[in-house]
C-alpha positions as CSV (number, residue, x, y, z in Angstrom):
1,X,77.5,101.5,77.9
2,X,78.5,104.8,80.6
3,X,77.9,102.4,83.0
4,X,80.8,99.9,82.1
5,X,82.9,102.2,81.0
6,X,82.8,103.8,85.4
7,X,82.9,100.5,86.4
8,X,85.9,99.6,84.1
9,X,84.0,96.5,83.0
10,X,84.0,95.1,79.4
11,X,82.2,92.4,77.8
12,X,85.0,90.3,77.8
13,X,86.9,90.5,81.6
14,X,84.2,90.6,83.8
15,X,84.2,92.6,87.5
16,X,86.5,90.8,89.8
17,X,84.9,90.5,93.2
18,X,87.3,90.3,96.7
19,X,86.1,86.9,98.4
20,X,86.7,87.6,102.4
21,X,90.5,86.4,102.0
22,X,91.4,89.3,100.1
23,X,90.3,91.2,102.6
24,X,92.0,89.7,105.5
25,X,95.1,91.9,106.8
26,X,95.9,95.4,107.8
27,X,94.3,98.5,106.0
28,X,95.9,101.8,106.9
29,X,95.5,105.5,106.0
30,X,95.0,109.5,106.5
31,X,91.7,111.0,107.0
32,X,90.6,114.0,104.6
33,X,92.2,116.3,107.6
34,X,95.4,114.7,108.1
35,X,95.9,114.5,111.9
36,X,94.1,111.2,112.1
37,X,95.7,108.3,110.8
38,X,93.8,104.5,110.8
39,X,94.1,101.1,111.2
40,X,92.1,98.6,110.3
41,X,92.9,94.9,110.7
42,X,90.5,92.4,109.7
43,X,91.4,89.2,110.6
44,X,89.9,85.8,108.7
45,X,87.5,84.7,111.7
46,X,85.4,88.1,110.7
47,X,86.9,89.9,114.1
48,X,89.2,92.9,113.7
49,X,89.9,95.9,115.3
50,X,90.4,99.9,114.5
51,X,93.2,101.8,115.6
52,X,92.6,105.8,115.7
53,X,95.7,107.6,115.8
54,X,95.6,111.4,116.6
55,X,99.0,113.2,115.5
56,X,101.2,114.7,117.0
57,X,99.6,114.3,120.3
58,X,100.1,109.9,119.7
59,X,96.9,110.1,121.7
60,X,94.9,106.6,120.2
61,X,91.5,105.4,120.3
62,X,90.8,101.4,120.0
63,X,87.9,99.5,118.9
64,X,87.1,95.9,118.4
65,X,84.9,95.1,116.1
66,X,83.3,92.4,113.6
67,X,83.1,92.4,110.0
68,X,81.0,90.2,106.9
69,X,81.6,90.4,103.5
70,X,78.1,89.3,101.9
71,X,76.6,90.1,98.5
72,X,79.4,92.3,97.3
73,X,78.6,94.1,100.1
74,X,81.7,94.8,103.0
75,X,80.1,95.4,106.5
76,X,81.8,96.7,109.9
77,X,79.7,96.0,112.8
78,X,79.3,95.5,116.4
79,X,82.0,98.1,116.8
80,X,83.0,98.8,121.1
81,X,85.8,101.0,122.3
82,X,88.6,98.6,124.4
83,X,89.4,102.7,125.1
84,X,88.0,104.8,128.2
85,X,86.7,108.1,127.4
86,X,86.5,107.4,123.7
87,X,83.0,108.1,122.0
88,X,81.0,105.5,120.4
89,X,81.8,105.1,116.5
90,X,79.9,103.6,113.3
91,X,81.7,103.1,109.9
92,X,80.2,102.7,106.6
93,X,81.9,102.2,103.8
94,X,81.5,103.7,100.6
95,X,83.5,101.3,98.5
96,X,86.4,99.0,98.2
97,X,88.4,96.7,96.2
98,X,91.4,94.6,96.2
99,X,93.5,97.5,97.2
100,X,91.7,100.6,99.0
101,X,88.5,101.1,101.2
102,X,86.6,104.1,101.5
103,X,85.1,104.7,105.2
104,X,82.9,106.9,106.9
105,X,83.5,107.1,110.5
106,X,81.1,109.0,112.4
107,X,80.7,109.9,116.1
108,X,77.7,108.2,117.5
109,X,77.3,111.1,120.2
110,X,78.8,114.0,118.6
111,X,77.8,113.7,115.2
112,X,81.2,114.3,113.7
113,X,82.1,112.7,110.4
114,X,85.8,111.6,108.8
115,X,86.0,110.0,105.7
116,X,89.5,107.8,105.0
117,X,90.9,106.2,102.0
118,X,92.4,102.7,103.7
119,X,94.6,100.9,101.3
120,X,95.8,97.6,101.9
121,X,99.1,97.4,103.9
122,X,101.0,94.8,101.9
123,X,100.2,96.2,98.5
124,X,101.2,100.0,100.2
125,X,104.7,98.2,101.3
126,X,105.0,96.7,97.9
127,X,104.5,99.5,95.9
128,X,106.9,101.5,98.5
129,X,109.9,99.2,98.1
130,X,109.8,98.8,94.3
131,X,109.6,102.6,94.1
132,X,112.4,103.2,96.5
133,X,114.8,100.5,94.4
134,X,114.5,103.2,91.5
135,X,117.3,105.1,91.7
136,X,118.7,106.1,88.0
137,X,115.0,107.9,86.2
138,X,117.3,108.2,83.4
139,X,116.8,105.0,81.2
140,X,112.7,105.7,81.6
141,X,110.1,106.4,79.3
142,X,108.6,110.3,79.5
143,X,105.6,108.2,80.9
144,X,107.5,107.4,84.3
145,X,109.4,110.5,84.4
C-alpha cells in the first residue's frame, strides 16, 4: 500500500509511462546553486545536445550527445563537448516524467557534481502565459489566493 500511495498509483489509473515522443523537445532549468542554467534538447532521432549556461559571465559550455528511452529507463550517453577547454561530463538521471527531469551532472576530471531539476519547455511556457493572463485574484477561491 506505502508504495502506491509515493508512486501516486491506485488500483484503478495505472502509472502512465512517457514513450520517447514525450520526451522530444527542450528541457531547461537552474542548478541547486543558481549560476548555472541548462538546456537540454532531445530531438526524436535519439541525438540532442546540452547547453551549460554560466551567469552573469554568459560564458557556455556545449555538448552533443545521444539519448534512449528503454524499459522505463531514460539514458544520456555518448556525451562530447563541441566546446574547447570544457571538461568531460556524465549525466545520470534520477527521475523524470512528462514534465520535469532530475540530472546529475558530474565532471569526469574534476569530480564536481550539480544536480538540476529540467522541466519541459512547452509545459514551463504554458503554465507562464496562463498565469500571467490572471490579472483580477479577486473572484478566486482562498485555494488560489
Amino acid at each position: 500500500m506505502l508504495l502506491l500511495i509515493a508512486m501516486g498509483a491506485s488500483a484503478d489509473r495505472p502509472i502512465m509511462t512517457p514513450q520517447e515522443g514525450d520526451l522530444v523537445g527542450s528541457w531547461v532549468g537552474f542548478d541547486d546553486s543558481a549560476p548555472y542554467f541548462y538546456r537540454l534538447n532531445l530531438q526524436a532521432n535519439n541525438a540532442g545536445k546540452l547547453v551549460i549556461l554560466f551567469y552573469p559571465k554568459g560564458e557556455k559550455d556545449v555538448y552533443s550527445l545521444r539519448w534512449q528511452l528503454s524499459d522505463r529507463t531514460l539514458q544520456l550517453f555518448n556525451i562530447v563537448s563541441l566546446t574547447t577547454n570544457t571538461e568531460p561530463i556524465t549525466c545520470a538521471l534520477d527521475g523524470f516524467d512528462f514534465r520535469r527531469m532530475k540530472v546529475a551532472i558530474s565532471g569526469a576530471t574534476n569530480g564536481w557534481r550539480r544536480t538540476v531539476m529540467l522541466v519541459n519547455e512547452k509545459a514551463l511556457s504554458a503554465a507562464m502565459i496562463e498565469s500571467a493572463n490572471v490579472t483580477n485574484l479577486t473572484g478566486l477561491s482562498n485555494r488560489t489566493k
